[in-house]
C-alpha positions in Angstrom: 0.0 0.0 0.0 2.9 2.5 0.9 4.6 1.1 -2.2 2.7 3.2 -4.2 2.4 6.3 -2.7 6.7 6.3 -1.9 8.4 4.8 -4.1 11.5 3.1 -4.4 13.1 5.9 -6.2 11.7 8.3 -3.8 13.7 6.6 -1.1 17.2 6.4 -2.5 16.8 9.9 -4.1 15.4 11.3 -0.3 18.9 9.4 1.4 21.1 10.4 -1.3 20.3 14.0 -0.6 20.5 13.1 3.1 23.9 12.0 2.8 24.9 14.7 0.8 23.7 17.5 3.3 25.8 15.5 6.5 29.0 15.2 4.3 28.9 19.0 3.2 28.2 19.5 7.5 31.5 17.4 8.1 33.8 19.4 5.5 32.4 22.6 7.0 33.0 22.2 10.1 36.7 21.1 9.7 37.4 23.7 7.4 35.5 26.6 9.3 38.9 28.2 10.6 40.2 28.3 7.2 36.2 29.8 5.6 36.2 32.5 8.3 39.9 33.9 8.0 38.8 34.2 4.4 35.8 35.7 4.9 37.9 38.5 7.5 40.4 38.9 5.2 39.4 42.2 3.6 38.1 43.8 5.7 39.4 47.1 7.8 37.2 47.5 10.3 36.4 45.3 13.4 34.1 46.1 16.2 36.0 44.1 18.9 33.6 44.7 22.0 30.2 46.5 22.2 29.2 47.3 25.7 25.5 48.5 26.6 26.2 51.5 29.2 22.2 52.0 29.4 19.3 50.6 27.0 19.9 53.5 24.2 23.1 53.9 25.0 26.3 51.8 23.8 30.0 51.7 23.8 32.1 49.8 21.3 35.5 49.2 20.9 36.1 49.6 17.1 39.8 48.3 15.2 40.6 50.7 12.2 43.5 49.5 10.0 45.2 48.3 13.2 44.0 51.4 15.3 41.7 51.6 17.8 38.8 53.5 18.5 36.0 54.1 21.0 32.7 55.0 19.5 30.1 55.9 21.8 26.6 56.2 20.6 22.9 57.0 22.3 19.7 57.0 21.2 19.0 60.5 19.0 22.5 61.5 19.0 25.3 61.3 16.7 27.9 59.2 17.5 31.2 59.8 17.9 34.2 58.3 17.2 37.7 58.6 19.6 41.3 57.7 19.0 42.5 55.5 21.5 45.3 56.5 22.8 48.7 53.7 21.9 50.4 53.2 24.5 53.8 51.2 26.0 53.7 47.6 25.3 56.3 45.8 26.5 57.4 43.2 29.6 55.5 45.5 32.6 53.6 43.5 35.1 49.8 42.8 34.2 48.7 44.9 36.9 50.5 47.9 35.5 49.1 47.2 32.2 45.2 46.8 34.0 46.1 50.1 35.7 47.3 51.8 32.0 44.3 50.2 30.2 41.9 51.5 32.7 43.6 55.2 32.9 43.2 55.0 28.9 39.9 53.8 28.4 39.1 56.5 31.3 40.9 59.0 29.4 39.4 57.8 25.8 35.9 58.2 27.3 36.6 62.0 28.6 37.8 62.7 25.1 34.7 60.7 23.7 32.5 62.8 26.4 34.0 66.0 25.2 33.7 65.6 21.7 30.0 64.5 22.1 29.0 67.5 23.9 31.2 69.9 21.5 28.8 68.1 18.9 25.6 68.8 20.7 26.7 72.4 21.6 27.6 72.7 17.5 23.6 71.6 16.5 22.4 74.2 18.8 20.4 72.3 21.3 22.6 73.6 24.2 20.7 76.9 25.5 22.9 78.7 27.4 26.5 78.7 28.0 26.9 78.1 32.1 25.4 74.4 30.7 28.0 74.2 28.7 30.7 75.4 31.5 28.7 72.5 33.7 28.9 70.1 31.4 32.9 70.8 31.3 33.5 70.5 34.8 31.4 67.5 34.8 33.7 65.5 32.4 37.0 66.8 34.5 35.7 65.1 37.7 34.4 61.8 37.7 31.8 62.1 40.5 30.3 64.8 39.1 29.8 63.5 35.5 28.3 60.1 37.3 25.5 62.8 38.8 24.9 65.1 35.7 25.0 61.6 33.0 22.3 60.7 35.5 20.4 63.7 35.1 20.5 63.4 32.0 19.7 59.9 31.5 16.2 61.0 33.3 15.6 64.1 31.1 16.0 62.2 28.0 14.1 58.9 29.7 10.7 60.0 28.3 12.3 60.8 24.6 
């Protein structure tokens, strides 16, 4: 009864293409290292590390031609793109290095900061210039750009 609704030819055509699909698995999954270098192999730009800093809000860690950048982007806003900074590589102690990676990213981020509210004050939504001043002293000391990013984050929470 089956006979005639599958037939024979059915079968070995159905297992043919079975066998097929689970060789082409095997020879891609022990040549995926060689696919995916060749797949990378033009290309100049890299986003190494993308970090959420709030829900509109992210950080990446972008490789240029071998140079690295920190873009930080928001919700409504331009983003903007920093140089990081190169710095001493050599045979210093891994807590030095932590230390002068974390005094760079710090120091990436101020610039980052800076330049994104040099490019808000250039479109004209800053109103008057003691923000602006604020907003300066805010990004030279870390506690106080923690409390005016806050304020911020709630002003532009209803956007």
């Amino acid at each position: 009864m089956y006979t005639n609704i599958i037939g024979t030819q059915q079968i070995v055509i159905t297992a043919a293409f079975l066998g097929m699909m689970v060789l082409l698995l095997v020879i891609l999954r022990k040549k995926s290292n060689v696919i995916r270098a060749g797949l990378k192999a033009g290309k100049r730009i890299n986003v190494v590390e993308e970090t959420a800093v709030s829900p509109s809000e992210r950080l990446r860690l972008v490789v240029i031609d071998s140079k690295e950048f920190i873009m930080v982007s928001a919700k409504g806003h331009a983003p903007s793109l920093m140089p990081l900074k190169a710095g001493d590589t050599g045979s210093d102690m891994r807590e030095s290095q932590c230390d002068d990676a974390d005094a760079k990213m710090e120091a990436a981020i101020r610039d980052a900061m800076q330049a994104h509210a040099a490019a808000t004050a250039f479109d004209g939504t800053r109103e008057d210039p003691q923000k602006a001043q604020t907003s300066q002293s805010a990004i030279d000391d870390p506690q106080a750009f923690a409390k005016k990013f806050q304020s911020w984050r709630q002003q532009n929470a209803g956007r």
